[in-house]
C-alpha positions, 0 to 999 in steps of 0.5 A, spaced: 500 500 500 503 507 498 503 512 504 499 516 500 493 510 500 495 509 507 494 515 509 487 516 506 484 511 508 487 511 516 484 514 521 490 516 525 484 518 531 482 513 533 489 509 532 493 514 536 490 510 543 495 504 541 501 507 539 502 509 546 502 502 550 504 503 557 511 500 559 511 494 564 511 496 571 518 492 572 520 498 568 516 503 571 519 501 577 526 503 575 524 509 572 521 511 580 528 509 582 531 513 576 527 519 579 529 518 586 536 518 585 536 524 580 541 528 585 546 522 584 548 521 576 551 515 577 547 511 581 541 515 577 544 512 570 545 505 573 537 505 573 536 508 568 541 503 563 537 497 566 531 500 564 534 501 558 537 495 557 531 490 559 525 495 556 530 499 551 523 497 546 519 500 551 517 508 549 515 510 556 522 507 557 526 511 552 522 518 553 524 517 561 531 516 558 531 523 553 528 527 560 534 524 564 539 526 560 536 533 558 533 534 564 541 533 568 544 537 562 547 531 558 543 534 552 549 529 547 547 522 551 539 524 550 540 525 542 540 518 541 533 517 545 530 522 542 533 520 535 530 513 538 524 515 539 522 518 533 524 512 530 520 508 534 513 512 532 515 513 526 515 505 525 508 505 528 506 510 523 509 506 518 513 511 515 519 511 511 525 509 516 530 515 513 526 522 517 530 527 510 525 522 506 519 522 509 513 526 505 508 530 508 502 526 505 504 520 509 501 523 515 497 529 518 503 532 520 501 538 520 493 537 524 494 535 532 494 528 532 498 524 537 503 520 532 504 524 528 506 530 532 510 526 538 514 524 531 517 531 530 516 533 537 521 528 538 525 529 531 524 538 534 528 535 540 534 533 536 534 538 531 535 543 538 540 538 542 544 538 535 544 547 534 545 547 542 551 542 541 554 547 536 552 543 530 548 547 527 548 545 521 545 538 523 540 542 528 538 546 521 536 541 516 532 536 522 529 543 523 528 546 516 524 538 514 520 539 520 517 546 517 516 541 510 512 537 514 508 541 518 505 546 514 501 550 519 508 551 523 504 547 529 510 545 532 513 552 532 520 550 529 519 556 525 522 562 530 527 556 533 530 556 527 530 564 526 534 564 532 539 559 531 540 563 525 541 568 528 546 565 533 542 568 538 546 575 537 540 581 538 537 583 530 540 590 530 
């Protein structure tokens, strides 16, 4: 079936329900201690990489992840999760697995649907880390396909990348 079929004939409303399972609670278990120990790194990464390794297939795992390594400024180990997990979504949307490749007509990505918008709020994420981390050309072209993707700019990618263009200098 072409992604152009597909994405006429699914109703991406209802279907969104089943493209969020919740993780085991062995998993969320882990991610409670992850919490818990945030203020110790060490022990906090020692939770959060078995729950990775035991639950890696899991998206509450690999967000919990990304909002670790974020959250505790280590914005280089959360790329690979954010990175994760839009590939993960993206194989639940059934869209191409090369994000530059993916069209606009294989999803409503540009209407307030919870697939396709998790996928370029995650693929936002690692535009952002990338500009961040001083790639900006990298954060650039994630950034730039995600305004091809959603034409009403829901996402707000739109003023992200005016600023990162601006290195953050003031406009004179």
């Amino acid at each position: 079936m072409s992604s152009r079929v597909l994405t006429e004939t699914k109703n991406w409303e209802e279907d969104s329900a089943g493209l969020f399972p919740p993780a085991p609670p062995e998993a969320l278990a882990l991610l409670r201690e992850v919490s818990r120990s945030f203020a110790d790194t060490e022990r906090a990464q020692s939770f959060l990489r078995e729950a990775d390794r035991l639950y890696g297939n899991s998206l509450p795992v690999v967000v919990g992840c990304y909002k670790f390594y974020f959250y505790k400024g280590l914005l280089r180990e959360a790329i690979p999760f954010a990175l994760r997990a839009a590939e993960m979504m993206g194989q639940r949307l059934g869209l191409r697995q090369s994000f530059m490749e993916v069209s606009e007509t294989e999803a409503p990505f540009s209407d307030y649907v919870a697939g396709p918008r998790f996928y370029l709020f995650a693929m936002k994420a690692a535009g952002y880390l990338y500009a961040r981390l001083g790639e900006t050309a990298r954060g650039l072209e994630i950034l730039e396909k995600i305004r091809t993707l959603d034409k009403s700019d829901r996402l707000g990618v739109s003023p992200l990348i005016a600023v990162i263009r601006r290195a953050g200098k003031e406009e004179e």
